[in-house]
C-alpha positions as CSV (number, residue, x, y, z in Angstrom):
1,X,0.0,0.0,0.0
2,X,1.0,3.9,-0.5
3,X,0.0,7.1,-0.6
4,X,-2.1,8.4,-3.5
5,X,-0.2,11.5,-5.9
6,X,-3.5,11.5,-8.3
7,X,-6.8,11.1,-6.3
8,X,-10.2,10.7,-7.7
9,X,-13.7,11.0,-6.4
10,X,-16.2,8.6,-8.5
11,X,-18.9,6.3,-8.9
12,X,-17.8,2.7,-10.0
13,X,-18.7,0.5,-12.9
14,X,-18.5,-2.4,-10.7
15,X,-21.1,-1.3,-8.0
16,X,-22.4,1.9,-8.8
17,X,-21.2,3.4,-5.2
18,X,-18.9,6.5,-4.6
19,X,-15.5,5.8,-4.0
20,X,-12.3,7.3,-3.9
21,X,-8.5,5.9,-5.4
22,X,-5.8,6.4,-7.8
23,X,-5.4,6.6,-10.9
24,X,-4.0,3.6,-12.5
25,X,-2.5,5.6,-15.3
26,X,-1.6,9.1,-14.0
27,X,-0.1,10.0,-17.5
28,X,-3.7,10.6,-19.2
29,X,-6.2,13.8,-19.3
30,X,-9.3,11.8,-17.5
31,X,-11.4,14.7,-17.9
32,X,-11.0,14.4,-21.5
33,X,-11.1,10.7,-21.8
34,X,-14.1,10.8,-20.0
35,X,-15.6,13.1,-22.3
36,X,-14.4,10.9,-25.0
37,X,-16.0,7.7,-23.2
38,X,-12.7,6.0,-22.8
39,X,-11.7,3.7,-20.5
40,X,-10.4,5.0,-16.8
41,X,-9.1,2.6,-14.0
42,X,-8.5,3.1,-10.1
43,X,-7.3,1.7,-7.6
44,X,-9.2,1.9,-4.4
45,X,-8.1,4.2,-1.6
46,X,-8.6,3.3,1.7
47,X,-9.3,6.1,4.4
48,X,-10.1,9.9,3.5
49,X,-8.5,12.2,0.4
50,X,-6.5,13.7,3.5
51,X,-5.3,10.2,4.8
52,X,-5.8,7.6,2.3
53,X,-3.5,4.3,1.2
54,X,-3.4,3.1,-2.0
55,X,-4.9,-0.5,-2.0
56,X,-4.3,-3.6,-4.8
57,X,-8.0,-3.3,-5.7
58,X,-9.1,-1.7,-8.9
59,X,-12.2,-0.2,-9.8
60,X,-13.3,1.0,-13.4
61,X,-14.8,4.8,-13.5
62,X,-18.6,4.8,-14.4
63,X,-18.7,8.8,-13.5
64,X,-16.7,11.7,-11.9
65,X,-17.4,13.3,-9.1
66,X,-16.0,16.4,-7.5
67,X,-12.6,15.2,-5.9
68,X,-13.7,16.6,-2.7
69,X,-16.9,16.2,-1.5
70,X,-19.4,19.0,0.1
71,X,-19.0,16.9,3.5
72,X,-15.3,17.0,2.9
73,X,-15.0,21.0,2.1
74,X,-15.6,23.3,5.0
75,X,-15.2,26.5,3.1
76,X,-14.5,27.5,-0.3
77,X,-11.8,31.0,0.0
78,X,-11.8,32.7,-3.4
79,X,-9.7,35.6,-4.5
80,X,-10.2,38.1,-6.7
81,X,-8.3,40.0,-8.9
82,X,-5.2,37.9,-8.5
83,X,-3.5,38.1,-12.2
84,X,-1.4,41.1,-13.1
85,X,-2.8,40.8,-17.2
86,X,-6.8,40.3,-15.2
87,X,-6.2,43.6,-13.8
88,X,-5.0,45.2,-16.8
89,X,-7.8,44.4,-18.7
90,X,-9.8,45.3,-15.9
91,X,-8.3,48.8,-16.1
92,X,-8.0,48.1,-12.1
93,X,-4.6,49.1,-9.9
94,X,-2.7,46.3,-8.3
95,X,-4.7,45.2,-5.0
96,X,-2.3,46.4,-1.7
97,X,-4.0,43.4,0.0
98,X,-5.7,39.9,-1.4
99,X,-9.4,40.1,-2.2
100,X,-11.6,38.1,-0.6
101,X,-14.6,36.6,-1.5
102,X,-16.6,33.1,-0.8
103,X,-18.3,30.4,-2.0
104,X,-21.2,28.3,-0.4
105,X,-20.5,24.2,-0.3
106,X,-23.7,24.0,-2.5
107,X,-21.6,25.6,-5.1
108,X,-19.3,23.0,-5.7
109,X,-20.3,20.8,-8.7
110,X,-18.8,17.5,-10.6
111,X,-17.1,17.9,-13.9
112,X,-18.7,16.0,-17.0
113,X,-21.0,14.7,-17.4
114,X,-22.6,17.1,-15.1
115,X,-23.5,20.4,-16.5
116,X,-23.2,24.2,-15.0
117,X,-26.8,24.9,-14.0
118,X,-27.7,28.5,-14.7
119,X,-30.7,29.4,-13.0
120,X,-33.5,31.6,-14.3
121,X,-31.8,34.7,-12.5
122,X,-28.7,34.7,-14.2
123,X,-30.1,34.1,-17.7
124,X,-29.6,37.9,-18.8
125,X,-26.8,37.5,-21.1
126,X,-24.0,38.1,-18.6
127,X,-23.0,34.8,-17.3
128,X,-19.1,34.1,-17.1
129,X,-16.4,31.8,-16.7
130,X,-13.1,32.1,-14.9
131,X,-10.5,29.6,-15.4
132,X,-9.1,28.9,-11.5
133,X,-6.5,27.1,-9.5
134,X,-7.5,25.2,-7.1
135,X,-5.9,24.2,-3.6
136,X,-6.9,21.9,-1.5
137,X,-6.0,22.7,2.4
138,X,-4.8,19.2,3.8
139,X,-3.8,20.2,7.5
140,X,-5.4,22.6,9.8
141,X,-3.1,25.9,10.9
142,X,-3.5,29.2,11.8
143,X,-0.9,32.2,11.6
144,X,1.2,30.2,9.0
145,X,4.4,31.6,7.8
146,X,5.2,31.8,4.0
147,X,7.8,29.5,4.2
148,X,5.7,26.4,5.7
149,X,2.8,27.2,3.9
150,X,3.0,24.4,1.3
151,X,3.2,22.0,4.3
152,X,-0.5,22.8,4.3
153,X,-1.8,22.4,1.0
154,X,-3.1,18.8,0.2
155,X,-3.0,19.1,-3.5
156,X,-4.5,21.6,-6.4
157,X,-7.2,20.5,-9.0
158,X,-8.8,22.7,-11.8
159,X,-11.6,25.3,-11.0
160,X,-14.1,27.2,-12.6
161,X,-15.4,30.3,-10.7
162,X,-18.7,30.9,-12.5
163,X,-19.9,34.5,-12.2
164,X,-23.2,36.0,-13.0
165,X,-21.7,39.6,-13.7
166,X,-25.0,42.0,-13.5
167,X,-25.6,40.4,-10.3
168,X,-21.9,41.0,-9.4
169,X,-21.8,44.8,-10.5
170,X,-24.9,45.5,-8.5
171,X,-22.8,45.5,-5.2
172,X,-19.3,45.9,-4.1
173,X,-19.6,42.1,-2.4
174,X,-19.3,39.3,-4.7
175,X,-20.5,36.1,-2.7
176,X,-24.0,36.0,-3.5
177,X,-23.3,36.6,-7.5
178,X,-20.2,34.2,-7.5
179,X,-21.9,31.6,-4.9
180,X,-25.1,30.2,-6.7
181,X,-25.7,26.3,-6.9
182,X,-23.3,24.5,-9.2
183,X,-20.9,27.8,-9.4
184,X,-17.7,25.8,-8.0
185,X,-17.0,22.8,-10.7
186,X,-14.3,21.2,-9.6
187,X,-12.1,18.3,-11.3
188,X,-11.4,16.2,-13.4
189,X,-8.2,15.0,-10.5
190,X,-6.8,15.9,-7.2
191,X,-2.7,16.2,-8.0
192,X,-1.2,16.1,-4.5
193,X,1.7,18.8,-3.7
194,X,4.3,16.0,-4.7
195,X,3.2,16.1,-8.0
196,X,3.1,19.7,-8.2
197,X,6.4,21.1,-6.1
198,X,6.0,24.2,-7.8
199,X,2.5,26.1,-7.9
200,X,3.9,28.8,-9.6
201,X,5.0,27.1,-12.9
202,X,1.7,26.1,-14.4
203,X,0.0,26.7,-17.7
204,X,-3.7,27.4,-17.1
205,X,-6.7,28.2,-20.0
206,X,-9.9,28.2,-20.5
207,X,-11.3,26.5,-23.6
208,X,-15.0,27.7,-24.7
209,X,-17.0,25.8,-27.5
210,X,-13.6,24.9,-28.9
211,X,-11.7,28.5,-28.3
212,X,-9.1,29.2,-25.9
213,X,-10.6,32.5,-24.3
214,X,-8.2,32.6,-21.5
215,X,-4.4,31.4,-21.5
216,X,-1.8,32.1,-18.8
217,X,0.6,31.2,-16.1
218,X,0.6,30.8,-12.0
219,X,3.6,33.0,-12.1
220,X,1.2,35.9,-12.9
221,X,-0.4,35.9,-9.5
222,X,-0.4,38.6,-7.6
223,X,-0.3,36.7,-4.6
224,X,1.3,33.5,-4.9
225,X,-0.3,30.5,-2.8
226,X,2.5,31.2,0.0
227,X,1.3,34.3,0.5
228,X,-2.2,33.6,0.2
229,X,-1.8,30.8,2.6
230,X,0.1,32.9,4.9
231,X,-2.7,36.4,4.5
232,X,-5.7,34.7,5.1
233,X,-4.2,32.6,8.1
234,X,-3.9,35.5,9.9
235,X,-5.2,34.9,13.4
236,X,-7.5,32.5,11.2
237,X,-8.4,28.6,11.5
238,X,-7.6,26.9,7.7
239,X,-9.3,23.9,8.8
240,X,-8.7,20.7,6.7
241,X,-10.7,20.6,3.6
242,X,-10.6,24.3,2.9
243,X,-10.9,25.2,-0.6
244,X,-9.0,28.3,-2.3
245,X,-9.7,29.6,-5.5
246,X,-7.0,31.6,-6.8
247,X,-7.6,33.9,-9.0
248,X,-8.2,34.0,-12.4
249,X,-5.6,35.3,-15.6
250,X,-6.9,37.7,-18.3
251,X,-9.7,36.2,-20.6
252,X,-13.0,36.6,-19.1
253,X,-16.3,36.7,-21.1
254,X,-17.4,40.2,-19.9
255,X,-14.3,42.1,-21.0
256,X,-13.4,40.8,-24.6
257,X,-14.4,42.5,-27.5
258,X,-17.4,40.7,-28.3
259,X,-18.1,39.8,-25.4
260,X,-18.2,36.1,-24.4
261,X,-21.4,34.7,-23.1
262,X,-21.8,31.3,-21.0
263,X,-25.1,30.0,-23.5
264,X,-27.5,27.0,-23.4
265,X,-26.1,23.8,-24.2
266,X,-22.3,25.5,-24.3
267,X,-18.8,23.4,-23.6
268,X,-16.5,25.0,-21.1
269,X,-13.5,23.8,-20.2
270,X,-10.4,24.7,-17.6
271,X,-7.1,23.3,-18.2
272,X,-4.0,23.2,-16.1
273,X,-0.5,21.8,-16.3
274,X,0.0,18.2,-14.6
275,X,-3.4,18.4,-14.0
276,X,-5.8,17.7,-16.8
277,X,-8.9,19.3,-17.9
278,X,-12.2,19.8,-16.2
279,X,-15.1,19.7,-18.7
280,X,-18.6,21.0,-18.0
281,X,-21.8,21.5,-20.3
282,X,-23.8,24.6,-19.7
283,X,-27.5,24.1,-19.1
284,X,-30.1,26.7,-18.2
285,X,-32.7,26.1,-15.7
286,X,-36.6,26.4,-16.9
287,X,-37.7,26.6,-13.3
Protein backbone atom coordinates (compact mmCIF):
# COMPACT_ATOMS: atom_id res chain seq x y z
CA UNK A 1 0.00 0.00 0.00
CA UNK A 2 0.97 3.92 -0.54
CA UNK A 3 -0.03 7.12 -0.64
CA UNK A 4 -2.06 8.40 -3.52
CA UNK A 5 -0.21 11.46 -5.89
CA UNK A 6 -3.45 11.48 -8.34
CA UNK A 7 -6.80 11.07 -6.33
CA UNK A 8 -10.15 10.68 -7.73
CA UNK A 9 -13.69 10.95 -6.40
CA UNK A 10 -16.21 8.57 -8.53
CA UNK A 11 -18.91 6.25 -8.95
CA UNK A 12 -17.85 2.70 -9.98
CA UNK A 13 -18.74 0.53 -12.86
CA UNK A 14 -18.47 -2.43 -10.68
CA UNK A 15 -21.10 -1.30 -8.04
CA UNK A 16 -22.37 1.85 -8.78
CA UNK A 17 -21.23 3.39 -5.23
CA UNK A 18 -18.93 6.49 -4.55
CA UNK A 19 -15.52 5.79 -4.00
CA UNK A 20 -12.25 7.26 -3.88
CA UNK A 21 -8.48 5.89 -5.45
CA UNK A 22 -5.78 6.40 -7.82
CA UNK A 23 -5.41 6.61 -10.92
CA UNK A 24 -3.98 3.58 -12.50
CA UNK A 25 -2.49 5.61 -15.33
CA UNK A 26 -1.60 9.08 -14.04
CA UNK A 27 -0.09 9.97 -17.51
CA UNK A 28 -3.73 10.60 -19.16
CA UNK A 29 -6.20 13.78 -19.32
CA UNK A 30 -9.26 11.76 -17.50
CA UNK A 31 -11.36 14.72 -17.94
CA UNK A 32 -10.98 14.36 -21.54
CA UNK A 33 -11.14 10.67 -21.77
CA UNK A 34 -14.12 10.84 -19.95
CA UNK A 35 -15.64 13.08 -22.32
CA UNK A 36 -14.42 10.90 -25.03
CA UNK A 37 -15.97 7.74 -23.25
CA UNK A 38 -12.70 6.00 -22.78
CA UNK A 39 -11.70 3.67 -20.46
CA UNK A 40 -10.37 4.98 -16.78
CA UNK A 41 -9.13 2.55 -14.01
CA UNK A 42 -8.53 3.14 -10.14
CA UNK A 43 -7.30 1.68 -7.56
CA UNK A 44 -9.16 1.89 -4.41
CA UNK A 45 -8.13 4.20 -1.58
CA UNK A 46 -8.61 3.33 1.73
CA UNK A 47 -9.27 6.14 4.38
CA UNK A 48 -10.08 9.93 3.50
CA UNK A 49 -8.47 12.19 0.42
CA UNK A 50 -6.53 13.71 3.46
CA UNK A 51 -5.33 10.18 4.84
CA UNK A 52 -5.81 7.57 2.30
CA UNK A 53 -3.48 4.30 1.25
CA UNK A 54 -3.38 3.14 -1.98
CA UNK A 55 -4.94 -0.48 -1.99
CA UNK A 56 -4.26 -3.61 -4.80
CA UNK A 57 -8.04 -3.30 -5.67
CA UNK A 58 -9.10 -1.69 -8.92
CA UNK A 59 -12.17 -0.19 -9.76
CA UNK A 60 -13.27 0.98 -13.37
CA UNK A 61 -14.84 4.79 -13.51
CA UNK A 62 -18.57 4.78 -14.35
CA UNK A 63 -18.73 8.79 -13.47
CA UNK A 64 -16.70 11.75 -11.88
CA UNK A 65 -17.36 13.27 -9.14
CA UNK A 66 -16.02 16.44 -7.51
CA UNK A 67 -12.63 15.18 -5.90
CA UNK A 68 -13.69 16.61 -2.70
CA UNK A 69 -16.94 16.23 -1.47
CA UNK A 70 -19.35 19.04 0.08
CA UNK A 71 -18.98 16.87 3.54
CA UNK A 72 -15.25 16.98 2.87
CA UNK A 73 -14.97 21.02 2.09
CA UNK A 74 -15.59 23.34 5.00
CA UNK A 75 -15.17 26.55 3.15
CA UNK A 76 -14.49 27.51 -0.28
CA UNK A 77 -11.77 30.99 -0.03
CA UNK A 78 -11.82 32.66 -3.37
CA UNK A 79 -9.71 35.64 -4.49
CA UNK A 80 -10.17 38.14 -6.74
CA UNK A 81 -8.29 39.98 -8.95
CA UNK A 82 -5.18 37.94 -8.50
CA UNK A 83 -3.48 38.15 -12.25
CA UNK A 84 -1.37 41.12 -13.08
CA UNK A 85 -2.83 40.81 -17.16
CA UNK A 86 -6.78 40.26 -15.21
CA UNK A 87 -6.17 43.64 -13.78
CA UNK A 88 -4.99 45.18 -16.78
CA UNK A 89 -7.83 44.44 -18.72
CA UNK A 90 -9.84 45.33 -15.87
CA UNK A 91 -8.32 48.76 -16.06
CA UNK A 92 -8.03 48.14 -12.06
CA UNK A 93 -4.62 49.09 -9.93
CA UNK A 94 -2.70 46.29 -8.33
CA UNK A 95 -4.71 45.22 -5.01
CA UNK A 96 -2.31 46.39 -1.73
CA UNK A 97 -3.96 43.37 -0.01
CA UNK A 98 -5.66 39.89 -1.37
CA UNK A 99 -9.43 40.10 -2.19
CA UNK A 100 -11.62 38.14 -0.59
CA UNK A 101 -14.65 36.63 -1.55
CA UNK A 102 -16.58 33.14 -0.80
CA UNK A 103 -18.29 30.41 -1.98
CA UNK A 104 -21.18 28.32 -0.42
CA UNK A 105 -20.46 24.21 -0.28
CA UNK A 106 -23.69 24.01 -2.45
CA UNK A 107 -21.56 25.57 -5.13
CA UNK A 108 -19.30 23.03 -5.72
CA UNK A 109 -20.31 20.80 -8.75
CA UNK A 110 -18.78 17.51 -10.64
CA UNK A 111 -17.08 17.95 -13.91
CA UNK A 112 -18.72 16.03 -16.97
CA UNK A 113 -21.04 14.70 -17.41
CA UNK A 114 -22.56 17.05 -15.09
CA UNK A 115 -23.53 20.37 -16.55
CA UNK A 116 -23.17 24.17 -15.00
CA UNK A 117 -26.80 24.89 -13.97
CA UNK A 118 -27.65 28.45 -14.74
CA UNK A 119 -30.65 29.37 -12.95
CA UNK A 120 -33.54 31.63 -14.29
CA UNK A 121 -31.84 34.71 -12.50
CA UNK A 122 -28.67 34.73 -14.24
CA UNK A 123 -30.09 34.12 -17.70
CA UNK A 124 -29.63 37.89 -18.75
CA UNK A 125 -26.83 37.48 -21.11
CA UNK A 126 -23.97 38.13 -18.61
CA UNK A 127 -23.04 34.81 -17.35
CA UNK A 128 -19.10 34.10 -17.06
CA UNK A 129 -16.37 31.80 -16.73
CA UNK A 130 -13.08 32.13 -14.94
CA UNK A 131 -10.54 29.59 -15.45
CA UNK A 132 -9.07 28.90 -11.46
CA UNK A 133 -6.46 27.12 -9.48
CA UNK A 134 -7.49 25.23 -7.08
CA UNK A 135 -5.90 24.17 -3.59
CA UNK A 136 -6.94 21.87 -1.47
CA UNK A 137 -6.00 22.65 2.35
CA UNK A 138 -4.82 19.16 3.82
CA UNK A 139 -3.85 20.18 7.51
CA UNK A 140 -5.39 22.63 9.82
CA UNK A 141 -3.11 25.89 10.89
CA UNK A 142 -3.51 29.17 11.80
CA UNK A 143 -0.91 32.19 11.57
CA UNK A 144 1.23 30.19 8.96
CA UNK A 145 4.42 31.62 7.75
CA UNK A 146 5.16 31.80 3.98
CA UNK A 147 7.81 29.47 4.15
CA UNK A 148 5.67 26.44 5.70
CA UNK A 149 2.80 27.22 3.90
CA UNK A 150 2.99 24.43 1.28
CA UNK A 151 3.15 22.00 4.34
CA UNK A 152 -0.53 22.79 4.28
CA UNK A 153 -1.78 22.43 0.98
CA UNK A 154 -3.10 18.81 0.19
CA UNK A 155 -3.01 19.07 -3.50
CA UNK A 156 -4.46 21.57 -6.37
CA UNK A 157 -7.23 20.55 -9.01
CA UNK A 158 -8.78 22.66 -11.81
CA UNK A 159 -11.60 25.27 -11.04
CA UNK A 160 -14.08 27.22 -12.65
CA UNK A 161 -15.44 30.34 -10.74
CA UNK A 162 -18.68 30.94 -12.54
CA UNK A 163 -19.87 34.48 -12.17
CA UNK A 164 -23.18 36.02 -13.01
CA UNK A 165 -21.67 39.58 -13.70
CA UNK A 166 -25.00 41.98 -13.50
CA UNK A 167 -25.59 40.44 -10.25
CA UNK A 168 -21.90 40.97 -9.38
CA UNK A 169 -21.81 44.83 -10.51
CA UNK A 170 -24.87 45.50 -8.50
CA UNK A 171 -22.83 45.49 -5.24
CA UNK A 172 -19.33 45.87 -4.11
CA UNK A 173 -19.65 42.11 -2.42
CA UNK A 174 -19.25 39.33 -4.68
CA UNK A 175 -20.47 36.10 -2.65
CA UNK A 176 -23.95 35.98 -3.53
CA UNK A 177 -23.27 36.60 -7.47
CA UNK A 178 -20.22 34.24 -7.52
CA UNK A 179 -21.86 31.60 -4.89
CA UNK A 180 -25.10 30.18 -6.74
CA UNK A 181 -25.68 26.29 -6.93
CA UNK A 182 -23.31 24.48 -9.18
CA UNK A 183 -20.87 27.79 -9.36
CA UNK A 184 -17.71 25.82 -8.00
CA UNK A 185 -17.04 22.84 -10.75
CA UNK A 186 -14.28 21.21 -9.57
CA UNK A 187 -12.09 18.32 -11.28
CA UNK A 188 -11.37 16.22 -13.35
CA UNK A 189 -8.18 14.97 -10.48
CA UNK A 190 -6.83 15.92 -7.17
CA UNK A 191 -2.74 16.17 -7.98
CA UNK A 192 -1.16 16.06 -4.49
CA UNK A 193 1.66 18.76 -3.68
CA UNK A 194 4.26 16.03 -4.66
CA UNK A 195 3.24 16.13 -8.02
CA UNK A 196 3.07 19.73 -8.24
CA UNK A 197 6.39 21.09 -6.06
CA UNK A 198 6.02 24.21 -7.78
CA UNK A 199 2.52 26.11 -7.95
CA UNK A 200 3.87 28.84 -9.61
CA UNK A 201 4.95 27.14 -12.91
CA UNK A 202 1.65 26.07 -14.36
CA UNK A 203 -0.05 26.70 -17.74
CA UNK A 204 -3.74 27.44 -17.10
CA UNK A 205 -6.68 28.16 -20.00
CA UNK A 206 -9.94 28.17 -20.54
CA UNK A 207 -11.30 26.48 -23.60
CA UNK A 208 -14.95 27.67 -24.75
CA UNK A 209 -17.00 25.79 -27.47
CA UNK A 210 -13.63 24.87 -28.95
CA UNK A 211 -11.71 28.49 -28.25
CA UNK A 212 -9.08 29.18 -25.94
CA UNK A 213 -10.57 32.45 -24.26
CA UNK A 214 -8.15 32.62 -21.46
CA UNK A 215 -4.37 31.35 -21.54
CA UNK A 216 -1.81 32.12 -18.82
CA UNK A 217 0.61 31.24 -16.08
CA UNK A 218 0.62 30.80 -12.02
CA UNK A 219 3.61 33.04 -12.05
CA UNK A 220 1.23 35.94 -12.93
CA UNK A 221 -0.42 35.94 -9.52
CA UNK A 222 -0.36 38.58 -7.59
CA UNK A 223 -0.32 36.67 -4.64
CA UNK A 224 1.28 33.45 -4.88
CA UNK A 225 -0.27 30.47 -2.81
CA UNK A 226 2.47 31.25 0.03
CA UNK A 227 1.30 34.28 0.54
CA UNK A 228 -2.23 33.58 0.19
CA UNK A 229 -1.77 30.78 2.59
CA UNK A 230 0.09 32.94 4.93
CA UNK A 231 -2.66 36.44 4.48
CA UNK A 232 -5.71 34.73 5.12
CA UNK A 233 -4.20 32.55 8.12
CA UNK A 234 -3.91 35.50 9.88
CA UNK A 235 -5.18 34.90 13.39
CA UNK A 236 -7.47 32.47 11.23
CA UNK A 237 -8.42 28.58 11.50
CA UNK A 238 -7.55 26.91 7.72
CA UNK A 239 -9.29 23.89 8.84
CA UNK A 240 -8.69 20.70 6.73
CA UNK A 241 -10.71 20.63 3.64
CA UNK A 242 -10.61 24.29 2.91
CA UNK A 243 -10.91 25.19 -0.56
CA UNK A 244 -9.02 28.30 -2.28
CA UNK A 245 -9.68 29.58 -5.55
CA UNK A 246 -7.01 31.60 -6.83
CA UNK A 247 -7.59 33.93 -9.02
CA UNK A 248 -8.19 33.96 -12.43
CA UNK A 249 -5.58 35.30 -15.64
CA UNK A 250 -6.93 37.69 -18.29
CA UNK A 251 -9.73 36.22 -20.61
CA UNK A 252 -13.01 36.64 -19.13
CA UNK A 253 -16.25 36.73 -21.08
CA UNK A 254 -17.36 40.20 -19.93
CA UNK A 255 -14.26 42.08 -20.99
CA UNK A 256 -13.35 40.78 -24.61
CA UNK A 257 -14.38 42.47 -27.52
CA UNK A 258 -17.37 40.65 -28.31
CA UNK A 259 -18.08 39.83 -25.40
CA UNK A 260 -18.19 36.06 -24.41
CA UNK A 261 -21.40 34.68 -23.06
CA UNK A 262 -21.77 31.30 -20.97
CA UNK A 263 -25.14 30.01 -23.51
CA UNK A 264 -27.51 26.99 -23.37
CA UNK A 265 -26.11 23.80 -24.16
CA UNK A 266 -22.34 25.48 -24.32
CA UNK A 267 -18.76 23.42 -23.55
CA UNK A 268 -16.48 24.97 -21.13
CA UNK A 269 -13.47 23.80 -20.19
CA UNK A 270 -10.36 24.74 -17.63
CA UNK A 271 -7.14 23.31 -18.19
CA UNK A 272 -3.99 23.20 -16.08
CA UNK A 273 -0.54 21.81 -16.30
CA UNK A 274 0.02 18.24 -14.64
CA UNK A 275 -3.40 18.45 -13.99
CA UNK A 276 -5.78 17.68 -16.85
CA UNK A 277 -8.91 19.33 -17.93
CA UNK A 278 -12.20 19.79 -16.23
CA UNK A 279 -15.07 19.67 -18.66
CA UNK A 280 -18.62 20.95 -18.05
CA UNK A 281 -21.78 21.52 -20.35
CA UNK A 282 -23.76 24.64 -19.67
CA UNK A 283 -27.50 24.10 -19.08
CA UNK A 284 -30.10 26.72 -18.24
CA UNK A 285 -32.69 26.12 -15.73
CA UNK A 286 -36.62 26.44 -16.92
CA UNK A 287 -37.71 26.58 -13.28
Amino acid sequence: MSKPTHIVRFIAAEDNRIHIGQLVDTSRDVGLDSLEGKEIKAYLINGTIFAGEVTKQVYTVKQLLSPVSMEDCNYIRCLGLNYMDHAKEANMALPKAPILFTKPRTALADPYPAAIPIPKAAQDGTSDYEAELCLVIGKTGRDIPEDQALDYVLGYTCSNDVSARTMQMATTQWSFSKGLDGSCPLGPVLVTKEVVPDPQTLGIKAIYNDQVVQDGNTKDMIFNIKKQISYLSQGTTLEAGTIFLTGTPAGIGYFRQPRVVLEDGGDIRVWIDKIGTLVNKVRYESW
